[in-house]
N, C-alpha and C positions, 0 to 999 in steps of 0.2 A: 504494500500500500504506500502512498504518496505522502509523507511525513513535512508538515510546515515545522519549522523555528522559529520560535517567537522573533520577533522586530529585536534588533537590537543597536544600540550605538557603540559606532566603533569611532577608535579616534586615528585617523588616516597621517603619512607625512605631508601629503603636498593639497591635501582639498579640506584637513580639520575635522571637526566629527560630522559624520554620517551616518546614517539610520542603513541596516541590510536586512533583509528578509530572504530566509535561506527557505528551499525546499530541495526534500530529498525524495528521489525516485528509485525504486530497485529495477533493474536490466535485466531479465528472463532471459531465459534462451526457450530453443524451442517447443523443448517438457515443460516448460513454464515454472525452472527452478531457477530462482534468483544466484544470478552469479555475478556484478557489483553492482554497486548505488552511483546513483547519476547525482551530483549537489549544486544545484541550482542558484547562485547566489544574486540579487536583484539588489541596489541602491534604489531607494525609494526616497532618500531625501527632499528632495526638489516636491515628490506625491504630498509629503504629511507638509511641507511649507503652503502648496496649494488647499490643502483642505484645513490649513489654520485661516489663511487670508479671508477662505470661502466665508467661514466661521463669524468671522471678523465683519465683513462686509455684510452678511446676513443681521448683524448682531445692530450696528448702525444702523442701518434701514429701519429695523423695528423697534430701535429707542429713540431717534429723533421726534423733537417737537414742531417736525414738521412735514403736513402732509402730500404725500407721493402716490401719482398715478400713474403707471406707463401704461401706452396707447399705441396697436400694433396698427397702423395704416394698409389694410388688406390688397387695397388696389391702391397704386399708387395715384392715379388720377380721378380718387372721388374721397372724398375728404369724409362723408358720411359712412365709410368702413372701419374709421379709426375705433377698433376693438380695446376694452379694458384687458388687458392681461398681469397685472400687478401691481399692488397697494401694499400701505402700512397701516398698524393701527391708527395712528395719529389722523388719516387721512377720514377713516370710522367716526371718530371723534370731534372731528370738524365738521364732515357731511351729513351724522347721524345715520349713512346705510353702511351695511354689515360687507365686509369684506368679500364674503361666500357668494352675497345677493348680487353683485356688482362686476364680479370677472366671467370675462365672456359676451360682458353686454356692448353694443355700440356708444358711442358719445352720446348721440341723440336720446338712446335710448333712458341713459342715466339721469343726464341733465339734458332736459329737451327744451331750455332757456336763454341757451347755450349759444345757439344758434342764427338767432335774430343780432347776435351782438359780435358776428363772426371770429368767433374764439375758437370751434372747430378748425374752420378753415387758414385761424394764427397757427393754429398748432401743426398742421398739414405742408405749411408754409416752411415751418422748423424742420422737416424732413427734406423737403425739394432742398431748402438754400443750407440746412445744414448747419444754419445759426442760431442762438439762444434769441429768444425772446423776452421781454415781460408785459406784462398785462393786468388790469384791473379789473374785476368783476364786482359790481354796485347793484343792489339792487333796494329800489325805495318803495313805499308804500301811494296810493292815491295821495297823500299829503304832499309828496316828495321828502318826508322821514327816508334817510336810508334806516334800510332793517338790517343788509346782510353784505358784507363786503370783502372781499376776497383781494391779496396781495398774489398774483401766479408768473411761476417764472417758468417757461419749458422750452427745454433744450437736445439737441439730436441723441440719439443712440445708434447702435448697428442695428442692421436688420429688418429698416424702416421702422424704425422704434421710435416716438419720443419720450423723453419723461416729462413729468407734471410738480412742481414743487410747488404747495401755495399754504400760505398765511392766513388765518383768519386778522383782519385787519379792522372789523367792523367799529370797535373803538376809538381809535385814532381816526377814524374817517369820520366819524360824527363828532370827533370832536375839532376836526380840521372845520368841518361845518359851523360848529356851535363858534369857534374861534372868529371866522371871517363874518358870521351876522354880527357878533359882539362886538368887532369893530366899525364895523359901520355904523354902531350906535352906540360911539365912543360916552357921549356928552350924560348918559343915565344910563351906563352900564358897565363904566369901570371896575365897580367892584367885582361883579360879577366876573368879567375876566381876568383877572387878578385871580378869583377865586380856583376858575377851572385851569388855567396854565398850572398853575404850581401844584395840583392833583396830579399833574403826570409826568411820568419817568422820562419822557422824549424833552432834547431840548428845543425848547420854543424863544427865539429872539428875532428881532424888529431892524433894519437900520434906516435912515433915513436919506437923503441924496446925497450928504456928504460923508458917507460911509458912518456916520456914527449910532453907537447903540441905544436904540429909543425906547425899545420893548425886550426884557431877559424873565423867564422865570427861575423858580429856584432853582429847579435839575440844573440847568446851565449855569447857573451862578455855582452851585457848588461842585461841579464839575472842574469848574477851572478857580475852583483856590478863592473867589472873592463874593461879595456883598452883591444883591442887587442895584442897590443906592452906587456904588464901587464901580457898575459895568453901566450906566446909562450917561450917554455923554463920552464915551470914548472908541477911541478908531481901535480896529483890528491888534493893531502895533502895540497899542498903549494896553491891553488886555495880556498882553505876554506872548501872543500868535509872534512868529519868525515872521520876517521878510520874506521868507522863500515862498512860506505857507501862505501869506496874505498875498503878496505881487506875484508867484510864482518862477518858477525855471524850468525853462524849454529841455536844458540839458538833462532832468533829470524827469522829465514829462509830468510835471507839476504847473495844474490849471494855474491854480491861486483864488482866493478868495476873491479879490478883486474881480477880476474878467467876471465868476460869475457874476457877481451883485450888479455889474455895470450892465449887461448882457437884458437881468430882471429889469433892471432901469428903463432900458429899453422896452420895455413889455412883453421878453420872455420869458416862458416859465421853466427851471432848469430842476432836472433831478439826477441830480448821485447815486447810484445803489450803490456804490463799496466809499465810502468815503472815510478814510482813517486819521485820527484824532488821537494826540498824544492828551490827556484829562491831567488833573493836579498830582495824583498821587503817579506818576511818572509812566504810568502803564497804556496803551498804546489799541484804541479802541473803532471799532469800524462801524458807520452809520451809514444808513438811508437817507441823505439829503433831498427837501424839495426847498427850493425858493421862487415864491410867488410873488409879483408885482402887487401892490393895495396901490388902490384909483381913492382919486376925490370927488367930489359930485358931478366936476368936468370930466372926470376920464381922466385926468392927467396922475401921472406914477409918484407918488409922494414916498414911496418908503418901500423895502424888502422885507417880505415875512417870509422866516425859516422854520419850517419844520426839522428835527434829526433826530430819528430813532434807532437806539441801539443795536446792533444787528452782528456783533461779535460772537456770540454764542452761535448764531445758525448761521455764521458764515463761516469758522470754526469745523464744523458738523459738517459743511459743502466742502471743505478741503479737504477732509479726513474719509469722507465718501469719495474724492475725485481720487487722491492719493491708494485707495482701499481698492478702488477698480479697475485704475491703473496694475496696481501691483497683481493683483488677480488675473488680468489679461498677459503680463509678461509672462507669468508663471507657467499659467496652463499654454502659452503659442512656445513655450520653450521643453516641457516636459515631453520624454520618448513615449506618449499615448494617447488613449481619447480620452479627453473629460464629459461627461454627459449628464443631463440631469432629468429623468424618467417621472411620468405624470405614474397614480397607481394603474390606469389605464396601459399602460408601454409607452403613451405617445412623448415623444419627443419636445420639451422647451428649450434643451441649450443641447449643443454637442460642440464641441473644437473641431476647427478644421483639418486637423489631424485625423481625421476618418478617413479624410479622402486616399491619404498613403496609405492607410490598412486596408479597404475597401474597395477604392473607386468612386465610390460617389460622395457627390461635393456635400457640405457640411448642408446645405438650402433644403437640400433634398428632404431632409427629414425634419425640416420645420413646419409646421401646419399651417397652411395658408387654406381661408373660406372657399376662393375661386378653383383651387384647383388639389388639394390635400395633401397629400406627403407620401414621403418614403416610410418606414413605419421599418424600427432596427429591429422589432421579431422578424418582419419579413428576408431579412439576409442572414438572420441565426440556420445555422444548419438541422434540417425539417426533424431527424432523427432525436436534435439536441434542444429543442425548442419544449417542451415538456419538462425535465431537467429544468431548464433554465429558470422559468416563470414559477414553477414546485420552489426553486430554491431564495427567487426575490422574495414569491408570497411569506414564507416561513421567517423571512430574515425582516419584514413589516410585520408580521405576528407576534413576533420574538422580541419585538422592537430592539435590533442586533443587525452588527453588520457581516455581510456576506462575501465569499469570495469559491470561483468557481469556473471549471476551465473546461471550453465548448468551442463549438469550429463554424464559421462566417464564410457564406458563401460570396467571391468576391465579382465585383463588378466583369470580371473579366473569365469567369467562370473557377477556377482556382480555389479552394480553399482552406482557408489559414485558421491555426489553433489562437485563441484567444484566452489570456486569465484576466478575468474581472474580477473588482473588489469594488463594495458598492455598500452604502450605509442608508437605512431610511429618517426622511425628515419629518417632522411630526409638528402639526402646531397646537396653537394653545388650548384646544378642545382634544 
């Protein structure tokens, strides 16, 4: 019989330690008496670094505080194919519908709101051109109350894939709201604004045409070290901002404060998604900037209102995901095999394009597409070994244990070739 060795680390001269996985085979002759063993030795290092990243990258998804939809675009020129194929909880949490309820279904089908405000069709866009977008979704009541508001950013994947990242934002949006009525009704209603700035954690500050600070609330004030009394009445400079950060440098592709506020002066409206701020206690913090022109009863631009909400944490979170899927894609286009990851059905969601050297057929093959189906990897298990196979995953999702088992692939070119698989099942939180 076929005797595995446990995994073990060895420690090498020239590559450091390594994980081997020994099997041992005995060699019959033709009375079928064993006359030697055959010892099979495999480095698997590079295997268990992939299925730590996997780990990893699974592990972020489902703890950020923020929610993720990817959206399989089935036909590439109708924008109302874009299928849900994967969520986090956060995404549950923000929407109110259930993970289970929701993959598989069309955009239209989920949010059929959607549509009138062509955010499908943004998102469809993200695949053809291949660049991130962002986008706002507002929704108000007959009053024009907004009720429900969405901060979304989606950007390309392989495979006609986009993802979906979005923000419940409805807060700050109403109160971006509540802000610009309460200034236009400066004259009985200061306190009240007074009151609602300094409830919130985003910094909110004012300047006027001559760059100086006319409106601060607290977050901002005690962000950078001083008094609100302390920040009104003074330019950028005189607040402790650098020259570089206020006037900017080209050499180091720093706008500057300036350009924008001049920019709002003119009547437009400018927003930052990554805008990074060094605060008092020396630490070095990334914001959402908007800066909006305020008009006076002529129209004419009297002053720059800033919004800047903190955004380090889930920008953070978007590094350690990009860096997480990075490192997951070198792993698995650089390891001697296939990676694949099997629905309980057999059907295929992910496989490396490393099939194709064992096989023949190109990685696409076995991805489900509505229009026209897939290659399906039972179909090129060998028909004798195909019983075996499916006997051994069932039991290894039973067992909730992982599996490992060695069966023959019929190859694209007629040919075929032994294969050992080793395979673990994933389980979620039901």
């Amino acid at each position: 019989t076929v005797k595995d060795i446990a995994e073990e680390p060895i420690q090498t001269r020239h590559k450091g330690m390594r994980i081997l996985h020994t099997r041992k085979v005995p060699i019959l002759d033709a009375a079928g008496r064993p006359q030697y063993v055959l010892g099979i030795t495999e480095d698997i290092t590079e295997r268990r670094q992939v299925d730590e990243s996997v780990r990893l990258y699974d592990q972020i998804v489902e703890n950020m505080q923020i929610g993720l939809y990817v959206y399989h675009l089935e036909d590439i020129d109708d924008d109302s194919t874009l299928r849900a194929i994967a969520s986090n909880p956060a995404a549950t949490l923000f929407t109110g519908l259930e993970m289970a309820d929701v993959l598989g279904m069309t955009i239209d089908e989920i949010f059929p709101h959607l549509r009138s405000k062509n955010i499908p069709q943004a998102f469809a866009s993200v695949i053809h051109s291949q660049k991130a977008v962002e986008l706002e979704d507002i929704g108000c009541d007959e009053g024009g109350r907004i009720t429900r508001a969405f901060s979304i950013k989606a950007f390309p994947l392989p495979n006609n894939c986009v993802g979906v990242a979005f923000e419940n934002i409805t807060a700050r949006k109403c109160l971006e709201l509540e802000l610009q009525v309460a200034l236009e009704k400066t004259e009985r209603s200061e306190q009240l604004l007074r009151t609602v700035i300094d409830k919130t954690s985003d910094w909110i500050f004012a300047k006027d045409t001559n760059f100086r600070c006319i409106l601060a609330n607290h977050s901002f004030a005690q962000a950078i070290g001083k008094t609100v009394e302390e920040i009104i009445g003074k330019l950028d400079v005189e607040l402790g901002f650098s020259e570089e950060l206020v006037f900017g440098n080209s050499a180091k592709n720093i706008r500057g404060f300036r350009t924008d506020d001049s920019a709002v002066m003119a009547g437009e409206i400018i927003h930052n998604p990554c805008d990074p701020a060094t605060i008092a206690d020396g630490s070095v913090h990334i914001f959402d900037t908007q800066k909006v022109p305020l008009r006076d009863a002529e129209g004419n631009v009297f002053a720059v209102l800033a919004f800047a909400h903190d955004i380090t944490e889930r920008h953070e979170s978007e590094a350690a995901l990009r860096r997480s899927e990075s490192r997951f894609r070198s792993l698995v286009a650089n390891i001697p095999g296939v990676v694949y990851r099997w629905k309980c059905d057999f059907s295929t969601n992910y496989i490396s394009d490393a099939v194709y050297l064992l096989t023949g057929y190109p990685a696409t093959d076995f991805i489900w597409l509505l229009d026209r189906g897939c290659r399906t990897f039972a179909s090129i298990i060998y028909p004798e070994d195909l019983a075996k196979v499916e006997a051994t995953i069932r039991q290894g999702i039973e067992n909730k244990e992982s599996y490992n088992l060695e069966y023959r692939l019929l190859a694209a070119d007629g040919t075929v070739k032994w294969v050992w698989d080793k395979g673990s099942p994933v389980f979620d939180a039901d």
